[in-house]
PyMOL commands that place a pseudoatom at each C-alpha (Angstrom):
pseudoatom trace, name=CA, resn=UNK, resi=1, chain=A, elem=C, hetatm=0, pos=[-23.888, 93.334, -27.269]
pseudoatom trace, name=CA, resn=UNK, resi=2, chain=A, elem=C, hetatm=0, pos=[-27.101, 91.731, -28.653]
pseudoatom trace, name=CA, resn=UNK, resi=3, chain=A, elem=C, hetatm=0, pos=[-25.951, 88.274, -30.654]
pseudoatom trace, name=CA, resn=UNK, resi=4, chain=A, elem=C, hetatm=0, pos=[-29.053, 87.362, -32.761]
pseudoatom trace, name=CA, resn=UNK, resi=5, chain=A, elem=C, hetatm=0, pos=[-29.222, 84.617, -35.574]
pseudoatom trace, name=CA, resn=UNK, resi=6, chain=A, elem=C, hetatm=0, pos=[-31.880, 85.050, -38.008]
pseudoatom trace, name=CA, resn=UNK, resi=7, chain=A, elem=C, hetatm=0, pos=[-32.843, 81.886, -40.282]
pseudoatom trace, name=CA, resn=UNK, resi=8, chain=A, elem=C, hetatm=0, pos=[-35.699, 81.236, -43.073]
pseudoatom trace, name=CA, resn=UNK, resi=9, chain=A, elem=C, hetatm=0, pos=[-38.618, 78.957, -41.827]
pseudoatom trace, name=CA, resn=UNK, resi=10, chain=A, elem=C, hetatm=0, pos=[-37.211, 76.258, -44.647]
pseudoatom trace, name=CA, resn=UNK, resi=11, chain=A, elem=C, hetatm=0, pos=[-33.700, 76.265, -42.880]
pseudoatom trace, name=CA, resn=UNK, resi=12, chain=A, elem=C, hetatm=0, pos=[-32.993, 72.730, -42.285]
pseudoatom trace, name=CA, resn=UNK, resi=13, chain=A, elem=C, hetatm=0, pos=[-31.151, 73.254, -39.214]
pseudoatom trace, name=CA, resn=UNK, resi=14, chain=A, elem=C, hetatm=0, pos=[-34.408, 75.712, -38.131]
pseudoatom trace, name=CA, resn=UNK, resi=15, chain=A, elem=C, hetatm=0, pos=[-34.720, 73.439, -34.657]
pseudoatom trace, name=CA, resn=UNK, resi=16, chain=A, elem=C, hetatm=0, pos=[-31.291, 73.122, -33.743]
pseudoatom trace, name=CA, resn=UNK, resi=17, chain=A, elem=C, hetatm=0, pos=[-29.883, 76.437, -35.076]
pseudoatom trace, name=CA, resn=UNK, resi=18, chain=A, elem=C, hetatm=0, pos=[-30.387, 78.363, -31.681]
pseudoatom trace, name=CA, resn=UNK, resi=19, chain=A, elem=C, hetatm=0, pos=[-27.872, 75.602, -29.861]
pseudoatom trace, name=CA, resn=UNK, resi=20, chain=A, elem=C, hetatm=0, pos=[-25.716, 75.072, -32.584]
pseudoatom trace, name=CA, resn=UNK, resi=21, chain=A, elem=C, hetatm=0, pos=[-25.028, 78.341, -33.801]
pseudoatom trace, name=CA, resn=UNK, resi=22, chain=A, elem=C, hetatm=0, pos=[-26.714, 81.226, -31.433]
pseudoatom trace, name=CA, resn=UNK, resi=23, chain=A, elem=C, hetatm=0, pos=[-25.552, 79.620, -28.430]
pseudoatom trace, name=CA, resn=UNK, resi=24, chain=A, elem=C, hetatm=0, pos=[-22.443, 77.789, -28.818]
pseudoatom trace, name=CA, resn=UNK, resi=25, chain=A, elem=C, hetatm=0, pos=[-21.061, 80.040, -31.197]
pseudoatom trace, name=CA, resn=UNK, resi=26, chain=A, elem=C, hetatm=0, pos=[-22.189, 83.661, -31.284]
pseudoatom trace, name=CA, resn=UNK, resi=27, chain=A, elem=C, hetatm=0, pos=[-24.092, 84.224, -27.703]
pseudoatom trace, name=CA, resn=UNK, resi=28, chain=A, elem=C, hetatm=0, pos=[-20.821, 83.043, -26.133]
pseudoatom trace, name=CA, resn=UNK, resi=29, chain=A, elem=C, hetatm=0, pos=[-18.788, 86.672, -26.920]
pseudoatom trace, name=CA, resn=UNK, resi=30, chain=A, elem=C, hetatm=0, pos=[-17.903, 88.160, -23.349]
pseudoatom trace, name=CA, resn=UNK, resi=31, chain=A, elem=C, hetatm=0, pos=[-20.359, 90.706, -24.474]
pseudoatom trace, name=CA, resn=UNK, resi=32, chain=A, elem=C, hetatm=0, pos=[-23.599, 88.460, -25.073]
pseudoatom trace, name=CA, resn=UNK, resi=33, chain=A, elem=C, hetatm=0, pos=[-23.660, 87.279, -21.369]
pseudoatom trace, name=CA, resn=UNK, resi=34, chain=A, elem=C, hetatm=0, pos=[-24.777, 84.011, -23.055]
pseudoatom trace, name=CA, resn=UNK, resi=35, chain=A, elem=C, hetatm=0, pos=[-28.078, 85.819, -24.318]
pseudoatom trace, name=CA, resn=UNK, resi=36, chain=A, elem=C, hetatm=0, pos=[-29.466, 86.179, -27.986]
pseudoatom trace, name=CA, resn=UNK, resi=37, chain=A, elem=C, hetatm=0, pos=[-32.601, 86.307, -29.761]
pseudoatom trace, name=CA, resn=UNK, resi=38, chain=A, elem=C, hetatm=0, pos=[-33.067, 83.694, -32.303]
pseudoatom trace, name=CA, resn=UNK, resi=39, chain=A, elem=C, hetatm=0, pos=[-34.740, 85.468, -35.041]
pseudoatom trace, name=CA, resn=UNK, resi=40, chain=A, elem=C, hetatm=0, pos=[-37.472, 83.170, -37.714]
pseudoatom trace, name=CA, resn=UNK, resi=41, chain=A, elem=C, hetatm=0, pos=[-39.136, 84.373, -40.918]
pseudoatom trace, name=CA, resn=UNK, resi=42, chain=A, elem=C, hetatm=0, pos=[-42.561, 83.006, -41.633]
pseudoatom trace, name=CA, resn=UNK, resi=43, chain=A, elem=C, hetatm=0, pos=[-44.123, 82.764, -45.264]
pseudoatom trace, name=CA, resn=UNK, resi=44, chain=A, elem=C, hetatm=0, pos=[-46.360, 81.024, -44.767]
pseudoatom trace, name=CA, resn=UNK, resi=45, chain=A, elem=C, hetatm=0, pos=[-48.054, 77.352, -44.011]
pseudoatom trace, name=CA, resn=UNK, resi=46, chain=A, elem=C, hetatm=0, pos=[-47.704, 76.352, -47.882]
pseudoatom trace, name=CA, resn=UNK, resi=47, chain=A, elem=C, hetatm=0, pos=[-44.145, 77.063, -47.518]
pseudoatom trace, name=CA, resn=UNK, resi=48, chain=A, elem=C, hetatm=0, pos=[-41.452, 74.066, -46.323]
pseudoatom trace, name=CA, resn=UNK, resi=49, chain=A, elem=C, hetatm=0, pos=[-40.453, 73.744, -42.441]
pseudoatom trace, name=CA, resn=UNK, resi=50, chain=A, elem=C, hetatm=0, pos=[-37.129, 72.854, -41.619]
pseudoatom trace, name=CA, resn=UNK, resi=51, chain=A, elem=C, hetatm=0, pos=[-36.205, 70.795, -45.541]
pseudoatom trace, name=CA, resn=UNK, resi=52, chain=A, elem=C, hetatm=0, pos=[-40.209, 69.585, -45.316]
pseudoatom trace, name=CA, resn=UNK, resi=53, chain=A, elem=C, hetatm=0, pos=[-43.045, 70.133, -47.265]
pseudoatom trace, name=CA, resn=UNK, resi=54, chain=A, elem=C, hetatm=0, pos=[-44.971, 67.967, -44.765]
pseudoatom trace, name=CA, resn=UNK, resi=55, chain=A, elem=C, hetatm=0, pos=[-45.876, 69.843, -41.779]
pseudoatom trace, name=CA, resn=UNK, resi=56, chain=A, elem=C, hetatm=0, pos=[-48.243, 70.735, -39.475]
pseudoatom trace, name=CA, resn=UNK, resi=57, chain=A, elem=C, hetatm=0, pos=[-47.461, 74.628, -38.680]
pseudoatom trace, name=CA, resn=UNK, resi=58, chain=A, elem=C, hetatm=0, pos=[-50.124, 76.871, -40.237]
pseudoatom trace, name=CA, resn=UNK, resi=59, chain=A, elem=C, hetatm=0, pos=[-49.208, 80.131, -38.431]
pseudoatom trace, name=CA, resn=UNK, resi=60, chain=A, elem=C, hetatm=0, pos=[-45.692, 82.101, -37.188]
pseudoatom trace, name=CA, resn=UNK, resi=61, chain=A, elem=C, hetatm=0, pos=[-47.628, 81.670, -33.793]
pseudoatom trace, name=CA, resn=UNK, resi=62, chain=A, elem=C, hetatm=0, pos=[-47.383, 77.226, -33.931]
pseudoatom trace, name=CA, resn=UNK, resi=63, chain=A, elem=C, hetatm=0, pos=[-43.974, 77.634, -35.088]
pseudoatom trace, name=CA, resn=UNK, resi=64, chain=A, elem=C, hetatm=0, pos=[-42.547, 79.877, -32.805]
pseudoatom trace, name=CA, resn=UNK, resi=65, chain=A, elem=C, hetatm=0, pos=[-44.198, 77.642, -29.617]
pseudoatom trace, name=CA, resn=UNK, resi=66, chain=A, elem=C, hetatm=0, pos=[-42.557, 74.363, -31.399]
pseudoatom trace, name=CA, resn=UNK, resi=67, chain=A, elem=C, hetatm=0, pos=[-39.078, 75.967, -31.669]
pseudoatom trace, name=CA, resn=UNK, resi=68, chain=A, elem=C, hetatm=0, pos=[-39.227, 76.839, -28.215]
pseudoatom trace, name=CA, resn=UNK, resi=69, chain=A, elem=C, hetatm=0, pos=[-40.501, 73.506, -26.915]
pseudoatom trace, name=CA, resn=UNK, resi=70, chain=A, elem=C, hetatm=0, pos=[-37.753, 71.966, -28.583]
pseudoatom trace, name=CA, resn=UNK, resi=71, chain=A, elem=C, hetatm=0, pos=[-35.094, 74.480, -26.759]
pseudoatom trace, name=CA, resn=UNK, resi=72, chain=A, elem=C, hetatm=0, pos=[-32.686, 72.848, -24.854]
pseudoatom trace, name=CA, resn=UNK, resi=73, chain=A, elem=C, hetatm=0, pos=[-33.932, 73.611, -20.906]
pseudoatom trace, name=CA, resn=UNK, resi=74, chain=A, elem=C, hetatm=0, pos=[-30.214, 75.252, -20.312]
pseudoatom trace, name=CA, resn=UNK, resi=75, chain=A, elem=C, hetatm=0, pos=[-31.320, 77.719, -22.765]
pseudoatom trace, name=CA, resn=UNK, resi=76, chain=A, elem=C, hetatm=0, pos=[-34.438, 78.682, -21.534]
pseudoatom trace, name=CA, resn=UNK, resi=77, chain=A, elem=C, hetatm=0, pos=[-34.685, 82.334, -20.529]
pseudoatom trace, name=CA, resn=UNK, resi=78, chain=A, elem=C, hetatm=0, pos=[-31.120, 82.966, -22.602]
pseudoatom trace, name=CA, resn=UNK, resi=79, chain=A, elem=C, hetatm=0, pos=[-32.416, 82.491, -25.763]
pseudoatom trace, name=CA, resn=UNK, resi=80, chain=A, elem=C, hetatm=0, pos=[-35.519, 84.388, -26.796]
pseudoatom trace, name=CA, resn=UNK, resi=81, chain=A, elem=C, hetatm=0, pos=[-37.456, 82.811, -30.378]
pseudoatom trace, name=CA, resn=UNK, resi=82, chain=A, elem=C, hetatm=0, pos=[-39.095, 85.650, -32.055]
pseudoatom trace, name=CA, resn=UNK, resi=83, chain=A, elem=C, hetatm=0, pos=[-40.651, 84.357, -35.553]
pseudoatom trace, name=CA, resn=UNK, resi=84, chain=A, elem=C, hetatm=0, pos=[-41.809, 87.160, -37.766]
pseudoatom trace, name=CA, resn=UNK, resi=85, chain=A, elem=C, hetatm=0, pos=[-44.853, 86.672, -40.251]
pseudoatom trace, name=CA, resn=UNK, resi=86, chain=A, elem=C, hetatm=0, pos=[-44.215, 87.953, -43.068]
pseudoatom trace, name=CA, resn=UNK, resi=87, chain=A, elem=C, hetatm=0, pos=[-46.905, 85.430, -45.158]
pseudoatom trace, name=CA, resn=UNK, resi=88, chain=A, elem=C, hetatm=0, pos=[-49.043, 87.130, -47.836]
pseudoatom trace, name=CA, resn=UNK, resi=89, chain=A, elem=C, hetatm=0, pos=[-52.296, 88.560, -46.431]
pseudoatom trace, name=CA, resn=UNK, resi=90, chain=A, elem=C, hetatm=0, pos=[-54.171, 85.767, -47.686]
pseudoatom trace, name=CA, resn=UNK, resi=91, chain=A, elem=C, hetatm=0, pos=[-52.224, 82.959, -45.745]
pseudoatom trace, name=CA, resn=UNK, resi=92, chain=A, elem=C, hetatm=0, pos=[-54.397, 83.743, -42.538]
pseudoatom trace, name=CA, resn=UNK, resi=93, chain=A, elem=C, hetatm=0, pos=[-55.198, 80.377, -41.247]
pseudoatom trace, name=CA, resn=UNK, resi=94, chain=A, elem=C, hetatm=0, pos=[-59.420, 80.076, -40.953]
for i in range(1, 94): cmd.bond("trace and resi %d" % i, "trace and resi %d" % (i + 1))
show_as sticks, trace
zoom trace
């Protein structure tokens, strides 16, 4: 079994979803083996972050590396982030 949570890049919980929910809830099924994939969509920099128009992410790419910085370490190498751009053609940062 392959438990995967997928969330919006303006889900409020976007940091702490992969704890909260992936791991403590759904990667936990005898099945999982305490693994999941933690699954982002990206629209875009001029989109919010997490409830905030103020941020500093301007590709999937910066995203993705912050969400996984801010894994907890017991979760490291359970938990793969995998954030999908699917941004407008024109959102490529210069």
């Amino acid at each position: 079994m392959l438990a995967i949570e997928g969330k919006g890049q303006w889900h409020r919980d976007l940091f702490g979803a992969a704890a909260t929910q992936l791991a403590d809830r759904y990667a936990m099924h005898p099945d999982a083996d305490e693994q999941g994939i933690y699954f982002v969509l990206w629209y875009g920099s001029e989109e919010v972050v997490a409830g905030s128009s103020r941020h500093e992410y301007r590709s999937a790419a910066d995203l993705q590396a912050a969400i996984e910085a801010q894994l907890p370490d017991d979760l490291r190498g359970r938990i793969d982030v995998y954030v999908l751009d699917v941004s407008p053609a024109n959102d490529i940062p210069a």
